[in-house]
Steps between C-alpha positions, in 0.01 A plus 500: 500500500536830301232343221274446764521843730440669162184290436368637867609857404258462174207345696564809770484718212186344322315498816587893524401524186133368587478665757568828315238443231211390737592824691513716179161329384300457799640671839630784374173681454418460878851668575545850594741744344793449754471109506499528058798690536694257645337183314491623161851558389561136700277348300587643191881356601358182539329459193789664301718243652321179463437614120865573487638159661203351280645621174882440576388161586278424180810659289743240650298206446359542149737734326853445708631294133260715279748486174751278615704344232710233556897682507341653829396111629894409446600770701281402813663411809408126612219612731365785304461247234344255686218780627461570125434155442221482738358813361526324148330189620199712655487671199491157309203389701682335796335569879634521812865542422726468783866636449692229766768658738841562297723205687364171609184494258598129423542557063152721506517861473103554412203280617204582280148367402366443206126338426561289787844413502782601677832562330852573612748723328829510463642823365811583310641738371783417269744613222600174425333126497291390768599146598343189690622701878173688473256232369650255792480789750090558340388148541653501869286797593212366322546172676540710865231737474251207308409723247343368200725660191838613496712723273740695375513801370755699344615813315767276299482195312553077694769292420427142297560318815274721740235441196509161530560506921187687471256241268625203703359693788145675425682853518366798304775717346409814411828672275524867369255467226240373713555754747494800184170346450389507846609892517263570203221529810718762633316830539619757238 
Protein backbone atom coordinates (compact mmCIF):
# COMPACT_ATOMS: atom_id res chain seq x y z
CA UNK A 1 0.00 0.00 0.00
CA UNK A 2 2.71 2.51 1.17
CA UNK A 3 5.14 1.08 -1.91
CA UNK A 4 2.54 1.83 -4.15
CA UNK A 5 1.13 5.52 -2.96
CA UNK A 6 4.82 6.44 -3.18
CA UNK A 7 5.07 5.18 -6.80
CA UNK A 8 1.89 7.69 -7.60
CA UNK A 9 3.64 10.50 -5.62
CA UNK A 10 6.80 10.01 -8.14
CA UNK A 11 4.63 9.82 -11.33
CA UNK A 12 2.73 13.19 -9.80
CA UNK A 13 6.06 14.56 -9.45
CA UNK A 14 7.53 13.53 -12.95
CA UNK A 15 4.53 14.76 -14.64
CA UNK A 16 5.21 18.25 -12.74
CA UNK A 17 8.35 17.98 -13.71
CA UNK A 18 7.33 17.94 -17.58
CA UNK A 19 5.24 20.17 -17.27
CA UNK A 20 7.79 22.59 -15.79
CA UNK A 21 10.38 22.11 -18.53
CA UNK A 22 7.92 22.43 -21.55
CA UNK A 23 6.81 25.67 -19.74
CA UNK A 24 10.43 26.88 -19.12
CA UNK A 25 11.28 25.91 -22.88
CA UNK A 26 8.36 26.77 -24.83
CA UNK A 27 5.42 28.80 -22.93
CA UNK A 28 7.27 30.80 -20.96
CA UNK A 29 8.28 33.25 -23.62
CA UNK A 30 4.56 34.01 -24.41
CA UNK A 31 4.09 34.82 -20.56
CA UNK A 32 4.00 38.19 -19.16
CA UNK A 33 6.01 39.45 -16.23
CA UNK A 34 3.31 38.80 -13.48
CA UNK A 35 2.32 35.24 -14.80
CA UNK A 36 6.68 34.45 -14.87
CA UNK A 37 6.67 35.50 -11.47
CA UNK A 38 4.61 33.06 -10.22
CA UNK A 39 5.72 30.10 -12.69
CA UNK A 40 9.30 30.45 -12.54
CA UNK A 41 10.38 29.78 -9.04
CA UNK A 42 7.54 26.71 -9.38
CA UNK A 43 9.20 25.40 -11.99
CA UNK A 44 12.52 25.76 -10.85
CA UNK A 45 11.04 23.64 -7.55
CA UNK A 46 9.96 21.15 -9.76
CA UNK A 47 12.90 20.48 -11.60
CA UNK A 48 15.12 20.76 -8.44
CA UNK A 49 12.94 18.14 -6.99
CA UNK A 50 12.60 15.53 -9.59
CA UNK A 51 16.58 15.86 -9.99
CA UNK A 52 16.74 15.53 -6.28
CA UNK A 53 14.30 12.36 -5.82
CA UNK A 54 16.20 11.24 -9.15
CA UNK A 55 19.59 11.19 -7.52
CA UNK A 56 18.57 9.79 -3.98
CA UNK A 57 16.97 7.14 -5.95
CA UNK A 58 19.97 6.25 -8.39
CA UNK A 59 22.28 6.39 -5.03
CA UNK A 60 20.11 3.68 -3.35
CA UNK A 61 20.00 1.35 -6.09
CA UNK A 62 23.56 1.27 -7.44
CA UNK A 63 25.72 2.40 -4.58
CA UNK A 64 23.43 1.44 -1.27
CA UNK A 65 26.45 -1.72 -0.67
CA UNK A 66 29.20 0.40 -2.46
CA UNK A 67 32.24 -1.18 -0.20
CA UNK A 68 30.49 -3.65 1.65
CA UNK A 69 32.64 -6.29 3.11
CA UNK A 70 31.37 -9.21 4.43
CA UNK A 71 31.59 -8.56 8.74
CA UNK A 72 28.82 -5.92 7.72
CA UNK A 73 26.68 -8.96 5.71
CA UNK A 74 26.83 -10.99 9.24
CA UNK A 75 25.49 -8.25 10.99
CA UNK A 76 22.31 -7.82 8.70
CA UNK A 77 19.03 -8.34 10.12
CA UNK A 78 17.08 -11.32 8.26
CA UNK A 79 15.22 -8.97 5.92
CA UNK A 80 17.86 -6.42 5.34
CA UNK A 81 19.84 -9.32 4.20
CA UNK A 82 17.51 -10.74 2.09
CA UNK A 83 17.06 -7.06 0.17
CA UNK A 84 20.88 -7.21 -0.12
CA UNK A 85 20.64 -10.39 -1.70
CA UNK A 86 18.40 -9.23 -4.37
CA UNK A 87 20.55 -6.27 -4.94
CA UNK A 88 23.54 -8.83 -5.25
CA UNK A 89 21.69 -10.98 -7.69
CA UNK A 90 20.81 -7.83 -9.98
CA UNK A 91 24.14 -6.92 -9.73
CA UNK A 92 25.18 -10.56 -10.79
CA UNK A 93 23.08 -10.31 -13.90
CA UNK A 94 19.75 -11.62 -12.50
CA UNK A 95 16.30 -9.63 -13.80
CA UNK A 96 13.27 -9.04 -12.36
CA UNK A 97 13.99 -9.81 -8.76
CA UNK A 98 11.08 -10.04 -6.59
CA UNK A 99 11.76 -9.86 -2.72
CA UNK A 100 8.46 -12.27 -1.52
CA UNK A 101 6.41 -10.94 1.55
CA UNK A 102 8.41 -11.76 4.94
CA UNK A 103 5.80 -14.66 6.35
CA UNK A 104 4.00 -17.10 4.18
CA UNK A 105 6.46 -16.89 1.06
CA UNK A 106 6.27 -20.81 0.98
CA UNK A 107 10.64 -21.44 1.41
CA UNK A 108 11.24 -18.43 -1.34
CA UNK A 109 12.37 -15.17 -0.21
CA UNK A 110 13.50 -13.82 -3.91
CA UNK A 111 11.96 -14.79 -7.33
CA UNK A 112 14.40 -13.77 -10.02
CA UNK A 113 15.16 -14.30 -13.79
CA UNK A 114 17.93 -15.18 -15.33
CA UNK A 115 18.41 -15.87 -19.38
CA UNK A 116 15.09 -17.31 -19.28
CA UNK A 117 14.73 -19.04 -16.20
CA UNK A 118 13.14 -18.43 -13.17
CA UNK A 119 14.82 -19.15 -9.85
CA UNK A 120 13.77 -19.13 -6.23
CA UNK A 121 15.88 -18.13 -3.30
CA UNK A 122 16.14 -19.01 -0.11
CA UNK A 123 18.16 -16.71 2.09
CA UNK A 124 20.08 -17.22 5.25
CA UNK A 125 21.85 -15.70 7.22
CA UNK A 126 23.79 -17.79 9.64
CA UNK A 127 26.65 -18.05 12.22
CA UNK A 128 26.57 -21.55 12.28
CA UNK A 129 25.76 -24.59 9.67
CA UNK A 130 22.98 -24.41 7.44
CA UNK A 131 21.14 -27.74 7.47
CA UNK A 132 18.61 -29.76 5.17
CA UNK A 133 15.38 -27.31 6.99
CA UNK A 134 16.22 -24.74 4.35
CA UNK A 135 16.95 -26.90 1.23
CA UNK A 136 13.47 -28.89 2.11
CA UNK A 137 11.74 -25.53 2.76
CA UNK A 138 13.59 -24.28 -1.07
CA UNK A 139 12.39 -27.16 -3.09
CA UNK A 140 8.75 -26.67 -1.51
CA UNK A 141 8.65 -23.10 -2.74
CA UNK A 142 10.17 -24.02 -5.93
CA UNK A 143 7.65 -26.77 -6.31
CA UNK A 144 4.60 -24.04 -5.26
CA UNK A 145 5.52 -21.17 -7.22
CA UNK A 146 6.78 -23.69 -10.46
CA UNK A 147 9.80 -21.99 -10.81
CA UNK A 148 12.46 -23.52 -12.76
CA UNK A 149 15.75 -23.38 -10.26
CA UNK A 150 15.93 -23.23 -6.70
CA UNK A 151 18.59 -22.28 -4.11
CA UNK A 152 20.17 -21.40 -1.31
CA UNK A 153 22.15 -18.94 -0.42
CA UNK A 154 24.04 -18.14 2.53
CA UNK A 155 26.54 -15.97 4.42
CA UNK A 156 27.85 -19.26 6.34
CA UNK A 157 28.96 -22.52 5.29
CA UNK A 158 26.04 -26.14 4.72
CA UNK A 159 26.21 -29.00 6.72
CA UNK A 160 27.35 -32.62 5.00
CA UNK A 161 23.83 -33.73 5.17
CA UNK A 162 22.12 -30.48 3.66
CA UNK A 163 25.03 -31.05 0.87
CA UNK A 164 23.93 -34.17 0.05
CA UNK A 165 19.83 -33.25 0.76
CA UNK A 166 20.68 -30.74 -1.76
CA UNK A 167 22.41 -33.06 -4.86
CA UNK A 168 19.67 -35.68 -4.41
CA UNK A 169 17.40 -32.80 -5.17
CA UNK A 170 18.69 -30.40 -8.13
CA UNK A 171 19.28 -27.55 -5.42
CA UNK A 172 21.95 -24.89 -5.97
CA UNK A 173 23.87 -23.98 -2.78
CA UNK A 174 25.51 -21.02 -2.84
CA UNK A 175 27.98 -20.83 0.72
CA UNK A 176 30.12 -17.79 1.91
CA UNK A 177 32.80 -18.10 -0.63
CA UNK A 178 30.53 -18.08 -3.41
CA UNK A 179 28.72 -15.26 -2.12
CA UNK A 180 32.51 -13.20 -1.47
CA UNK A 181 32.75 -13.88 -5.07
CA UNK A 182 29.45 -12.69 -6.02
CA UNK A 183 30.18 -9.27 -3.91
CA UNK A 184 33.33 -8.71 -6.09
CA UNK A 185 30.50 -6.94 -8.61
CA UNK A 186 29.75 -4.76 -5.77
CA UNK A 187 30.24 -1.09 -6.64
CA UNK A 188 33.35 0.35 -4.87
Amino acid sequence: MFHRLLMRAYWLLTLGFALALGYSFGIRKFCDGSVKGVLDPVSFGLISLWVVVNALWVYRRHFQYRDLQMEAVDAMEGEEFEHFCGYLLRRNGYKRIRVTQASGDQGIDIIATKQGKTYGFQCKRYTGFVGNKAVQEVWTGHNFYKLDEATVLTNSEFSDSARELADDLGVHLIDRAHLRRMMRRLPS
